[in-house]
C-alpha positions as a LaTeX table, in Angstrom:
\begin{tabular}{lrrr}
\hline
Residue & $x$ (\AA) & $y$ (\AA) & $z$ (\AA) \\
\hline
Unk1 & 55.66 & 99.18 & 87.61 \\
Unk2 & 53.81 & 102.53 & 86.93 \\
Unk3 & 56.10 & 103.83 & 83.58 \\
Unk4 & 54.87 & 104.81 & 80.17 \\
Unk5 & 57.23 & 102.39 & 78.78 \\
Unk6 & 57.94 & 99.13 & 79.81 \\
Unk7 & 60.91 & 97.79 & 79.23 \\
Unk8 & 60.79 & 93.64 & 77.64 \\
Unk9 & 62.69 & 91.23 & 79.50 \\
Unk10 & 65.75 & 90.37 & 77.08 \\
Unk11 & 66.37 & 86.16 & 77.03 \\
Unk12 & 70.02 & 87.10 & 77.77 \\
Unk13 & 69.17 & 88.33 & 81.57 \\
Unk14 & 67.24 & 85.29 & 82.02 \\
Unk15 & 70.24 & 83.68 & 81.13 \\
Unk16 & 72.43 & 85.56 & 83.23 \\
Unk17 & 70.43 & 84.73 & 85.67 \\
Unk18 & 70.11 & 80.93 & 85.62 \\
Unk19 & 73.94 & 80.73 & 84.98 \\
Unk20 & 74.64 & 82.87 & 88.07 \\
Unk21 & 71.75 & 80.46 & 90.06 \\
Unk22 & 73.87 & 77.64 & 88.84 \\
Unk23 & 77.35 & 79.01 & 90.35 \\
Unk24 & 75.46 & 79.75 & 93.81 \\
Unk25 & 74.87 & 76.64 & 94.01 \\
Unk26 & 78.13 & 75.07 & 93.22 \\
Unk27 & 79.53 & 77.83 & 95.72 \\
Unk28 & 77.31 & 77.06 & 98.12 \\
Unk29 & 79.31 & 73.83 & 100.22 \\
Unk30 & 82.35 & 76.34 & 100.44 \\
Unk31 & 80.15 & 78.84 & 101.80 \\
Unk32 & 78.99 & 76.74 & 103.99 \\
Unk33 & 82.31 & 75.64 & 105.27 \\
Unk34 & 83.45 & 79.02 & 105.68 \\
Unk35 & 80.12 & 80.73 & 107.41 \\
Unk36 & 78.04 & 78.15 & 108.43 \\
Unk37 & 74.96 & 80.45 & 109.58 \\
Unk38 & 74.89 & 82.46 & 106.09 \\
Unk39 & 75.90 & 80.33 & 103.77 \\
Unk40 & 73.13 & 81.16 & 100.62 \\
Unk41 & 74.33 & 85.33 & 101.34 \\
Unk42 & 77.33 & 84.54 & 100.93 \\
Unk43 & 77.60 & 82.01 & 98.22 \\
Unk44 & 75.03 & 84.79 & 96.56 \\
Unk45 & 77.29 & 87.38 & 97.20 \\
Unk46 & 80.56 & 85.55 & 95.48 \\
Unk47 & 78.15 & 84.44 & 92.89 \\
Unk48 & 76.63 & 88.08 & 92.16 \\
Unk49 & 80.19 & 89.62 & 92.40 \\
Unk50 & 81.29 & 87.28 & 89.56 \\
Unk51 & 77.92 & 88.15 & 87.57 \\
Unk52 & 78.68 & 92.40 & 88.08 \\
Unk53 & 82.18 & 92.46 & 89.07 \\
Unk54 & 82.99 & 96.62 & 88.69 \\
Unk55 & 79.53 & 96.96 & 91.54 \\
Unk56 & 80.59 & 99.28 & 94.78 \\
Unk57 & 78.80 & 98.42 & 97.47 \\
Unk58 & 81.25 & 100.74 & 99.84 \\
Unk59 & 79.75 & 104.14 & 101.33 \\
Unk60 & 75.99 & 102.68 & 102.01 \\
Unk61 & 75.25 & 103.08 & 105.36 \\
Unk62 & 74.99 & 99.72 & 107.38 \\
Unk63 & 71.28 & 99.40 & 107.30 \\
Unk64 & 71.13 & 99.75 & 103.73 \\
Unk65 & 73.72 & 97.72 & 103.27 \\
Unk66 & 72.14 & 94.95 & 105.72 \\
Unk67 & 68.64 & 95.61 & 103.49 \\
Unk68 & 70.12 & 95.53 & 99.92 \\
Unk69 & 72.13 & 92.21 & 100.68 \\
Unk70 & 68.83 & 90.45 & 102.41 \\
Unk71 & 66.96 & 91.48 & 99.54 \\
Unk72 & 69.35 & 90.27 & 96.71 \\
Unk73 & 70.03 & 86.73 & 98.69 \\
Unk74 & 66.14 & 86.14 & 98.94 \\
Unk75 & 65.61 & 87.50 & 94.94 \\
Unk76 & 68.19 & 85.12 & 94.11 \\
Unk77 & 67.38 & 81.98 & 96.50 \\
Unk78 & 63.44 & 81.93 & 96.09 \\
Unk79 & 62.80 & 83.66 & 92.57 \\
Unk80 & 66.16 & 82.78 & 90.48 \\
Unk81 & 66.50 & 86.67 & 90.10 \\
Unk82 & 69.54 & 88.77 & 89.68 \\
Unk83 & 70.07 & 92.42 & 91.25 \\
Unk84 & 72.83 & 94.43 & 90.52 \\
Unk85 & 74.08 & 97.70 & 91.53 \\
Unk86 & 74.79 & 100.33 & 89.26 \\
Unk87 & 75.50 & 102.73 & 91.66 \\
Unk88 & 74.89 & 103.59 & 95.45 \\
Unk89 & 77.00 & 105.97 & 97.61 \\
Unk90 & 78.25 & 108.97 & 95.90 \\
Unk91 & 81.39 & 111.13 & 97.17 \\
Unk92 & 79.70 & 114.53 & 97.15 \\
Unk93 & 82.50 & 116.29 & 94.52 \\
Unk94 & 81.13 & 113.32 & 92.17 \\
Unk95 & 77.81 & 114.24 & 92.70 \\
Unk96 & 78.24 & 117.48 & 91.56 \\
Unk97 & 79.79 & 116.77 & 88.86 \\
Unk98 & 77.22 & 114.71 & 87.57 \\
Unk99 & 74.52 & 117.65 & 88.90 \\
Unk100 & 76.83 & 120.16 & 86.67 \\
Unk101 & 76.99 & 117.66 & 83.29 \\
Unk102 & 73.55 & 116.91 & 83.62 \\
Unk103 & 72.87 & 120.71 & 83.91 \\
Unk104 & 75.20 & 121.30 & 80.89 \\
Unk105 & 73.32 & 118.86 & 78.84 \\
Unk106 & 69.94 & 120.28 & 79.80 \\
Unk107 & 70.33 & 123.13 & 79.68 \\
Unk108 & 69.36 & 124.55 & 83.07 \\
Unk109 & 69.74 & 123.28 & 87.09 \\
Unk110 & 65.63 & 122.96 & 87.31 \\
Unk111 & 65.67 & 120.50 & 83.90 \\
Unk112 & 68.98 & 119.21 & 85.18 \\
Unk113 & 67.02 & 118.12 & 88.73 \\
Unk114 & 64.98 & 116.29 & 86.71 \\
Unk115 & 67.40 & 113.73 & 86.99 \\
Unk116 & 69.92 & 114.46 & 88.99 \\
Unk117 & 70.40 & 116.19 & 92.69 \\
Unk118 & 72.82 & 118.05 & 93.70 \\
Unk119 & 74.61 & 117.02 & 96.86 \\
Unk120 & 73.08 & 118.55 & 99.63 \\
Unk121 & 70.11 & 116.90 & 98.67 \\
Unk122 & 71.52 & 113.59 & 96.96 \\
Unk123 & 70.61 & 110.39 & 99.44 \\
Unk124 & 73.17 & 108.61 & 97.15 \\
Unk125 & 75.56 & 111.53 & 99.27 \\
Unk126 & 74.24 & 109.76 & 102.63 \\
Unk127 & 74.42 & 106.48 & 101.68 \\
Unk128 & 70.85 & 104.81 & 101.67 \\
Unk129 & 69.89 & 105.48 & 97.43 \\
Unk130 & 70.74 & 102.35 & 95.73 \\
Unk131 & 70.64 & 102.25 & 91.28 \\
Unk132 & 69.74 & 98.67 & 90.20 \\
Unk133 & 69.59 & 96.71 & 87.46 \\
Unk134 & 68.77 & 94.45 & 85.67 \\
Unk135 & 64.97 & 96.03 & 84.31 \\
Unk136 & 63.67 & 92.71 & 86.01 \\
Unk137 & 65.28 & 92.84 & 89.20 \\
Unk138 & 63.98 & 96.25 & 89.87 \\
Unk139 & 60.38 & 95.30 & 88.87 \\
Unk140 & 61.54 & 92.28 & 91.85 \\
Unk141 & 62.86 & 95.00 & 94.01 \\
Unk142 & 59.51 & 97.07 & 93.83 \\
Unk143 & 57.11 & 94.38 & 94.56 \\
Unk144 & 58.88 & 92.66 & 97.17 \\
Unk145 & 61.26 & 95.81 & 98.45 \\
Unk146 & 59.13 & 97.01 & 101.40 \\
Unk147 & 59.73 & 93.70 & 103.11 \\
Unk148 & 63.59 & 94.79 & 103.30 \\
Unk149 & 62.58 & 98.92 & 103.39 \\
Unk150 & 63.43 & 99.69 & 100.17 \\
Unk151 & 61.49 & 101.45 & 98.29 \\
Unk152 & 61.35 & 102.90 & 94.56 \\
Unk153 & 61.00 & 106.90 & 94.99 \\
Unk154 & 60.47 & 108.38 & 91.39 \\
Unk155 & 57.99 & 107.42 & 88.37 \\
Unk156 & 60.48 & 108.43 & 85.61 \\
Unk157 & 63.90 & 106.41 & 87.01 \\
Unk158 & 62.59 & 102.20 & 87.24 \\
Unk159 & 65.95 & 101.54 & 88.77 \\
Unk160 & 66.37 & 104.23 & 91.84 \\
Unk161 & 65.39 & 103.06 & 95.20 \\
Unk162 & 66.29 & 104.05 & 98.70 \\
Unk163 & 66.44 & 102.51 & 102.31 \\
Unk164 & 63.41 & 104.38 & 103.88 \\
Unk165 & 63.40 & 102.26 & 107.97 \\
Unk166 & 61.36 & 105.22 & 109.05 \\
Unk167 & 58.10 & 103.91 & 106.21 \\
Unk168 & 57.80 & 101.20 & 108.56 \\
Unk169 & 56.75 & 98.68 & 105.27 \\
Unk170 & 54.63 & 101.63 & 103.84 \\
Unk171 & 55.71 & 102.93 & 100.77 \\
Unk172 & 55.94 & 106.58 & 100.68 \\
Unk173 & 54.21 & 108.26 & 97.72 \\
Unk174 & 56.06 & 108.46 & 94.48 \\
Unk175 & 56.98 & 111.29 & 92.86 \\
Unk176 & 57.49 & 112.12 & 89.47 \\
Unk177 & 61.18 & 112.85 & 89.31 \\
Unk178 & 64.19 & 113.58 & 91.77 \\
Unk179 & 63.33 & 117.51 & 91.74 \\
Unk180 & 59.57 & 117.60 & 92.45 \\
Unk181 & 58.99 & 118.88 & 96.17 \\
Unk182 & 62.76 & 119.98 & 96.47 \\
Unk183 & 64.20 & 123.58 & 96.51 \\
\hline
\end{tabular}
């Protein structure tokens, strides 16, 4: 990843992570009982939903929804790593609410863009922007995301990415923060 400041992995993710490796696992015959053909997503998905149980995945459109869950199975099944969702669709009143605090605590709606959008031009609005976490399972998501079209979209926020089916496995060029090219 391409940030002044790198984050260190902390041993308790690692942790996290083996334990909620572990509980797939052990989930993983009554998964396979219930839905035979995706048994590892869904024994991922009961595992993961244990691991971040307040995560929303409502309000992301279908093909985002398809390429978040693909991508989280496979990070979990062939690399023993965990990604969350901090947040992903965004009702619109939310959004600018969180355009108008941000612009409050900045100072002004240009600073304020810096990190936040408001909603006419939010993609958490339309339901393909996706927040993740842990640190480690966005530096997973950004090597391995184009395979699933997701792609990270802005040097200064590691954990922002966005379904993008019209890249076509090509990452689009990164820009600085949320507000550059936008007005």
């Amino acid at each position: 990843m391409n940030e002044p400041r790198t984050i260190p992995p902390r041993p308790r993710d690692r942790l996290y992570a083996v334990v909620t490796l572990v509980l797939a696992v052990v989930l993983l015959p009554a998964a396979l009982a219930r839905h035979p053909g995706r048994a590892r997503e869904v024994a991922c998905r009961w595992a993961l939903r244990m691991r971040f149980p307040a995560e929303d995945l409502t309000g992301l459109t279908d093909g985002a929804l398809a390429a978040f869950t693909a991508a989280r199975t496979d990070a979990l099944w062939r690399h023993g790593q965990l990604i969350g969702l901090t947040s992903g669709y965004r009702d619109p009143v939310v959004q600018q609410r969180m355009f108008d605090e941000e612009v409050r605590r900045s100072g002004s709606p240009s600073s304020a863009r810096m990190l936040v959008l408001p909603p006419a031009e939010s993609n958490h609005v339309k339901g393909i922007a996706l927040d993740v976490r842990p640190h480690e399972g966005a530096r997973w998501l950004e090597e391995h995301g184009a395979r699933y079209e997701l792609y990270r979209m802005y040097d200064n926020e590691w954990w922002h990415f966005e379904y993008r089916p019209e890249r076509g496995g090509r990452p689009p060029r990164r820009r600085p923060h949320p507000g550059v090219g936008r007005l």
